[in-house]
GULO-193894 format. One record per residue (C-alpha): residue number from 1; residue in three letters; x, y, z. Coordinates in nm, 3 decimals. Last residue first. Example, Ala and Ser with C-alpha at 12.3 -4.5 7.8 and 13.67 -1.06 7.14 Angstrom:
BEGIN
i;aa;u;v;w
2;ser;1.367;-0.106;0.714;
1;ala;1.230;-0.450;0.780;
This chain:
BEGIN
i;aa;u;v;w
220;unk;0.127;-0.983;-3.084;
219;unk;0.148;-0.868;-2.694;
218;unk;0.500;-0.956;-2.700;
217;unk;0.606;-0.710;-2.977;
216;unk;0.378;-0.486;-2.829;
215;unk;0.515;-0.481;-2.488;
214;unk;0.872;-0.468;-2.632;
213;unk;0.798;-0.170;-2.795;
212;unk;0.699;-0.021;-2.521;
211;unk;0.962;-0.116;-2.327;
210;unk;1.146;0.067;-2.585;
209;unk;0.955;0.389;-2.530;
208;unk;1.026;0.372;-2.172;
207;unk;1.393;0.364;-2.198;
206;unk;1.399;0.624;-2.513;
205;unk;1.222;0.850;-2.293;
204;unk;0.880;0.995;-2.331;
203;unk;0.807;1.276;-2.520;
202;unk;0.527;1.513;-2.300;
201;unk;0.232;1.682;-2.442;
200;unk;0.089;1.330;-2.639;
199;unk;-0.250;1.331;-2.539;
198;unk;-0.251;0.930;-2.524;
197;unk;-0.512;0.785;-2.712;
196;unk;-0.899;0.792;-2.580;
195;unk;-1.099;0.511;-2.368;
194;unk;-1.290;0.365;-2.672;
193;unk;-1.536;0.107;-2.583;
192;unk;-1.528;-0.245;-2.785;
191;unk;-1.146;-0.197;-2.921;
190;unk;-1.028;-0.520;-2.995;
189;unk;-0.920;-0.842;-2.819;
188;unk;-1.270;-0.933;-2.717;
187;unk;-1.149;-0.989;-2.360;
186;unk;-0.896;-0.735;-2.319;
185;unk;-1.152;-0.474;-2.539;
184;unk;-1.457;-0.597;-2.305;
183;unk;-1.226;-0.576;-1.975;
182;unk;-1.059;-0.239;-2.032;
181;unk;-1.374;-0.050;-2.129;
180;unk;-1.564;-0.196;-1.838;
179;unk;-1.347;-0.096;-1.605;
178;unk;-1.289;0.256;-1.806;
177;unk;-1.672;0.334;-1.797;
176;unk;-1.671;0.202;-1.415;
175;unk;-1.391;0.477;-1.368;
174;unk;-1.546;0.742;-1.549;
173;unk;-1.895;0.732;-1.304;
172;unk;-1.677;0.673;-1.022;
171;unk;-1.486;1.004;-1.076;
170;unk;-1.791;1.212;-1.157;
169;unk;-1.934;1.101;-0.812;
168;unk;-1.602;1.190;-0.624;
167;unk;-1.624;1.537;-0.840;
166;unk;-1.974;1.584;-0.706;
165;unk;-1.889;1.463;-0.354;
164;unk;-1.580;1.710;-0.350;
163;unk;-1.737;2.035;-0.464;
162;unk;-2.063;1.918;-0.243;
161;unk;-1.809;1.909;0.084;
160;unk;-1.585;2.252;0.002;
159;unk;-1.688;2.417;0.325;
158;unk;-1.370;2.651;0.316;
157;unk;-1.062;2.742;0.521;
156;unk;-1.178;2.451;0.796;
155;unk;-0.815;2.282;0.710;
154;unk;-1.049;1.994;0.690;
153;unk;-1.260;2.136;0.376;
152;unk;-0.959;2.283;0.218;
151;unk;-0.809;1.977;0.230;
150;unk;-1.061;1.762;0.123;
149;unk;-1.133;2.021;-0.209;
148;unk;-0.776;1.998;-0.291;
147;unk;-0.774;1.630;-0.279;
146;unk;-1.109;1.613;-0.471;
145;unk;-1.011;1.849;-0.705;
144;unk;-0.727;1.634;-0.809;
143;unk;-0.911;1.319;-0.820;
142;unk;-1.088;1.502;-1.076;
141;unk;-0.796;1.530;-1.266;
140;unk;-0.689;1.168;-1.226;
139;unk;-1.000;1.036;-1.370;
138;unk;-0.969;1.254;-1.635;
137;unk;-0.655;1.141;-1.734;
136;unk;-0.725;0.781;-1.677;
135;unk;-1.012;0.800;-1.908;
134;unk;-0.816;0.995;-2.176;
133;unk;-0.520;0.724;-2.167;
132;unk;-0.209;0.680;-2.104;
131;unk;0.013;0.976;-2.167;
130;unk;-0.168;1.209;-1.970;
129;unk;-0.219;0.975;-1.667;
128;unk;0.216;1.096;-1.615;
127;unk;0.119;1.465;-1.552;
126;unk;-0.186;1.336;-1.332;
125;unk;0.035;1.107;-1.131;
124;unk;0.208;1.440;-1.024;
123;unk;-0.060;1.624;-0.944;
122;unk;-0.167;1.275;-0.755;
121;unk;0.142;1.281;-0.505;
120;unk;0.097;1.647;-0.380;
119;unk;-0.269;1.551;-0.345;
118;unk;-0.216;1.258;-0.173;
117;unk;0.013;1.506;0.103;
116;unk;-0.254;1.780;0.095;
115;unk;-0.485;1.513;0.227;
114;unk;-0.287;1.327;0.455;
113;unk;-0.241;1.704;0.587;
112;unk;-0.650;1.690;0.644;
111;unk;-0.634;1.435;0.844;
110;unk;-0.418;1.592;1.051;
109;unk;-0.751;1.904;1.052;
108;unk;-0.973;1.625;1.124;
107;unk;-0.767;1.555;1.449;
106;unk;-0.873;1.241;1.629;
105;unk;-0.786;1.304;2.055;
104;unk;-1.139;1.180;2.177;
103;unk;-1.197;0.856;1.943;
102;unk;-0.856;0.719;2.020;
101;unk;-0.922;0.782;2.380;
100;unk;-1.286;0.624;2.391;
99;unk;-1.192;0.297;2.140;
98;unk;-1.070;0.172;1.859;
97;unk;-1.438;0.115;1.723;
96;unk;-1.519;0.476;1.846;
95;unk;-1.700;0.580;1.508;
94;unk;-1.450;0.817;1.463;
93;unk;-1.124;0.576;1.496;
92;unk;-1.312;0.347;1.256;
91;unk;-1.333;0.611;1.041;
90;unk;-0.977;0.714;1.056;
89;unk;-0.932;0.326;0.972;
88;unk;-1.120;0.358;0.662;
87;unk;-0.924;0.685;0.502;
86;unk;-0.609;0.479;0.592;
85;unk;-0.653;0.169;0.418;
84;unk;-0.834;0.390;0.169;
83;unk;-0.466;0.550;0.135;
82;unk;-0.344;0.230;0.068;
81;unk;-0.517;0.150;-0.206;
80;unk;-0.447;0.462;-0.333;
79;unk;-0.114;0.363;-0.340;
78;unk;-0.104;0.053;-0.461;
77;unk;-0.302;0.134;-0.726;
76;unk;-0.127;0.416;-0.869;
75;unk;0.267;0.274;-0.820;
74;unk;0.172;-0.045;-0.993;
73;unk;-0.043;0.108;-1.248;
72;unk;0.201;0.362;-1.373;
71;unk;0.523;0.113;-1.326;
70;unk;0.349;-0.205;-1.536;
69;unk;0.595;-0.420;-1.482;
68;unk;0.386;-0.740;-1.476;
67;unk;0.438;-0.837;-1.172;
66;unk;0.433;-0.479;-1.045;
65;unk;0.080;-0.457;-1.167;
64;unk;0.006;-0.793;-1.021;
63;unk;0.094;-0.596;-0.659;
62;unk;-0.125;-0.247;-0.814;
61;unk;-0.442;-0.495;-0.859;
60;unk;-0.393;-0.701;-0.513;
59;unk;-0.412;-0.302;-0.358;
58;unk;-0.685;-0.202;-0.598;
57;unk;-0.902;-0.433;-0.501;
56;unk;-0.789;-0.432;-0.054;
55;unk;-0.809;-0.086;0.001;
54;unk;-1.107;0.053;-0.216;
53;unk;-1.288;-0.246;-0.273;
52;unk;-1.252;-0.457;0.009;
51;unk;-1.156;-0.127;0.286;
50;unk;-1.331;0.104;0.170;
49;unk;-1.629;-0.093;0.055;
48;unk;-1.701;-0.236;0.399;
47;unk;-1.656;0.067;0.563;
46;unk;-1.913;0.263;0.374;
45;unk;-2.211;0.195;0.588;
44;unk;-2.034;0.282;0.903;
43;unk;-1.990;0.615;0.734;
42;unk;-2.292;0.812;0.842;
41;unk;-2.584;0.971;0.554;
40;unk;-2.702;0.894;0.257;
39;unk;-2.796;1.077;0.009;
38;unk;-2.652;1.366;0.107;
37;unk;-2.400;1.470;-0.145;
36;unk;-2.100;1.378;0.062;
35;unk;-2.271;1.038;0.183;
34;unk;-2.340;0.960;-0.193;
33;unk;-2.004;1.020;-0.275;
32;unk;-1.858;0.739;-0.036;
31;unk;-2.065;0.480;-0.226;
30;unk;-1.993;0.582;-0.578;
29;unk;-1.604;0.606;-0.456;
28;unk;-1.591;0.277;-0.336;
27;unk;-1.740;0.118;-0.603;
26;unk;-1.588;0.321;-0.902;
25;unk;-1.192;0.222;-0.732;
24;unk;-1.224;-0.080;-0.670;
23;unk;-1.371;-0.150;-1.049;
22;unk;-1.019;0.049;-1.144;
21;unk;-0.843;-0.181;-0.943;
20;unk;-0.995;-0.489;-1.113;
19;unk;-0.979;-0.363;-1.498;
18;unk;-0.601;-0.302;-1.425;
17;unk;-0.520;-0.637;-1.318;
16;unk;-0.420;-0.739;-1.679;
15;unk;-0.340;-1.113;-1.665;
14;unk;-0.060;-1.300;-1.504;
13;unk;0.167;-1.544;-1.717;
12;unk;0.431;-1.740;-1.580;
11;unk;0.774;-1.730;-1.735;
10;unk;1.011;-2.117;-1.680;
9;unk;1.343;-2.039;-1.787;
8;unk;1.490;-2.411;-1.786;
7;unk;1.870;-2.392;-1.760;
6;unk;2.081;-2.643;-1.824;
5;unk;2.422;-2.791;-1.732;
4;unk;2.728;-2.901;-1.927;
3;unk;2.807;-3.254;-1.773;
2;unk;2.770;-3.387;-2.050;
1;unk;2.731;-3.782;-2.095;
């Protein structure tokens, strides 16, 4: 008998998340849109979809994400999940559901510095969405103008409000393109809908190209 012991490695297998968060994403930003643009009007309405679609999709997305060590869509997800966390509860505050005093002393204009502050964050997701995909890099570019356009609009500098429901709009409409992009070519295993090659303006690393590498060879 040995007494040499072993090891079982035992490697679970989670699926691409991605085509989940994005979905999130599209809903709750085709719903919130319409309220910019007018065609429809309060916020109770859009609660729901913050904070399940919004918050709570592209939260679970970004956690698989980091399961699968997927840094971009990991760090993405989870935040912006969390900032519709955020965006939803300020509306609850509005609509008095936390009561009276939380209701009287809201600040749009600190709302507005949660702004600048997601915008800070997303220029810099935007230099990194360049090197994944065409979709993702517009999506992140409009997302970019939205920030700017939120801020500006609750800093009361400028009445910004169609600038950021139209690029809000846009933003859904290329996100349930890349959802459904991502989940016919995962499913069918080849490219159904294209969603554009990298744009190749910054080298990566030797680190991250190597995980690359690695991705593939255990993709095939």
């Amino acid at each position: 008998m040995s007494n040499e012991a072993k090891s079982i490695e035992t490697k679970i297998t989670v699926a691409d998340p991605t085509a989940l968060g994005v979905f999130g994403l599209a809903m709750v930003t085709l719903v919130a849109s319409s309220q910019k643009l007018g065609w429809t009007t309060g916020v109770s309405g859009i609660f729901p979809w913050a904070i399940f679609l919004g918050a709570l999709a592209q939260f679970i997305a970004g956690m698989y994400d980091f399961k699968k060590n997927n840094y971009f869509g990991a760090t993405v997800l989870t935040s912006y999940g969390l900032f519709w966390f955020g965006v939803a509860t300020s509306w609850a505050i509005t609509l008095g559901w936390m009561g009276p005093e939380f209701k009287a002393s809201f600040s749009g204009v600190q709302l507005g510095w949660a702004f600048l502050g997601y915008g800070i964050f997303s220029f810099f997701i935007m230099i990194a969405s360049f090197e994944t995909n065409k979709v993702f890099a517009a999506i992140l570019v409009l997302i970019n103008v939205l920030f700017a356009s939120l801020t500006l609009t609750a800093f009361q500098l400028v009445d910004l409000h169609l600038v950021a429901g139209w690029s809000e709009f846009a933003i859904s409409m290329l996100g349930f393109y890349g959802c459904g992009a991502i989940f016919l070519n995962t499913f069918f295993g080849r490219v159904v809908l294209p969603i554009g090659a990298p744009l190749g303006l910054i080298r990566k690393g030797p680190a991250i190209t190597e995980a690359a590498r690695q991705k593939t060879r255990q993709a095939s």
